[in-house]
C-alpha positions in Angstrom: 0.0 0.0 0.0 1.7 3.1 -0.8 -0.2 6.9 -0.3 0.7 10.3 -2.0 1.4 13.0 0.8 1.7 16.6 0.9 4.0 18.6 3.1 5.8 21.3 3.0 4.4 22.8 -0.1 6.0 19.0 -1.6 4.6 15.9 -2.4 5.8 12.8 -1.8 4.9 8.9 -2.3 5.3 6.8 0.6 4.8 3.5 1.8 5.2 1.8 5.3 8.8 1.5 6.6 10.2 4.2 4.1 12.4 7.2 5.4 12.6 10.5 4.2 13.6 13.8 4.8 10.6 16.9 4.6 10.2 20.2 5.3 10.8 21.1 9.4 8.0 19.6 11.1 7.5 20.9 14.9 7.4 17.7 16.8 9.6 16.0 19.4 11.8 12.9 18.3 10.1 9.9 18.8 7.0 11.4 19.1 4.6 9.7 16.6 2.8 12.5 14.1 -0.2 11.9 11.3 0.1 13.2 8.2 -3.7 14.2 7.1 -2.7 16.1 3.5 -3.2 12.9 1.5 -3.9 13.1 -2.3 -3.9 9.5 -3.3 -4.0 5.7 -1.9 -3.2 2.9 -3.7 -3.0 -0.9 -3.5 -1.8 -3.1 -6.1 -4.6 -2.3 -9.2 -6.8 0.2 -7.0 -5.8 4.1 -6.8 -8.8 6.1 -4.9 -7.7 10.0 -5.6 -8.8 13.1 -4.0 -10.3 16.4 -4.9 -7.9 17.5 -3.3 -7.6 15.4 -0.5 -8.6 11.7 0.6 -11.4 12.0 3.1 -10.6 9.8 5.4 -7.3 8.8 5.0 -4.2 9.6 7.4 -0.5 8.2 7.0 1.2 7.8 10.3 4.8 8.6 10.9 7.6 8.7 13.4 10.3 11.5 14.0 13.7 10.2 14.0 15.5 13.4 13.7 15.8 16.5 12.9 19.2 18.5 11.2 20.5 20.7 8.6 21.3 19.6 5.0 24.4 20.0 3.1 25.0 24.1 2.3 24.0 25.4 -0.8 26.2 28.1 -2.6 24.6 30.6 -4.9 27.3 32.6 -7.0 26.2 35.3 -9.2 28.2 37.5 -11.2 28.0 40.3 -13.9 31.2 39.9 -16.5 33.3 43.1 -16.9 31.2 45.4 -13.8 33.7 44.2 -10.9 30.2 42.4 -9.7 30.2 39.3 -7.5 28.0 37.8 -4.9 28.6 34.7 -3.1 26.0 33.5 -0.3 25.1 30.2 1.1 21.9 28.7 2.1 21.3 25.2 5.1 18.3 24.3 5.3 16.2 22.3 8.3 14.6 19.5 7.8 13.1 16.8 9.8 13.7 13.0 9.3 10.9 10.4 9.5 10.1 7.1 8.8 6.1 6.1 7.9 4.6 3.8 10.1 0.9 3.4 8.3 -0.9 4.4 6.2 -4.6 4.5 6.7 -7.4 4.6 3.8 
């Protein structure tokens, strides 16, 4: 059974015992959260979609951590006007792993 989430302003496909990285969520770790943004559930040959949303349906999901990623470096420069920029960019994000998912 796999569902089609949406959180922070992403979508993602999961299905139990995946990991993934979203958007900072504000939870503790090891606190157990439910995802209610779900577009889509599927299993095997069925796919029930939403206008926008499932009614009903929930995916449940465990924090395992929270962090920063990797630094992103944005560069801009304008040839032959002694212009350069250089700034980087970390962003949070919170680690979890889907227990459920519930149609």
């Amino acid at each position: 059974m796999y569902a089609v989430i949406k959180t922070g302003g992403k979508q993602y496909r999961v299905s139990p015992g995946q990991k993934l990285k979203v958007e900072q969520i504000p939870a503790d770790i090891g606190q157990e959260i439910s995802l209610d943004q779900v577009l889509s559930v599927g299993e095997g040959e069925s796919l029930k979609v939403g206008s926008p949303l499932v009614e009903g349906a929930t995916v449940t999901a465990k924090v395992l951590a929270h962090g920063r990623h990797d630094k992103v470096k944005i560069f801009k420069m304008r040839r032959r006007k002694h212009y350069r920029k250089t700034q980087g960019h970390r962003q949070n994000f919170t680690e979890i792993e889907i227990s459920a998912v519930n149609a």
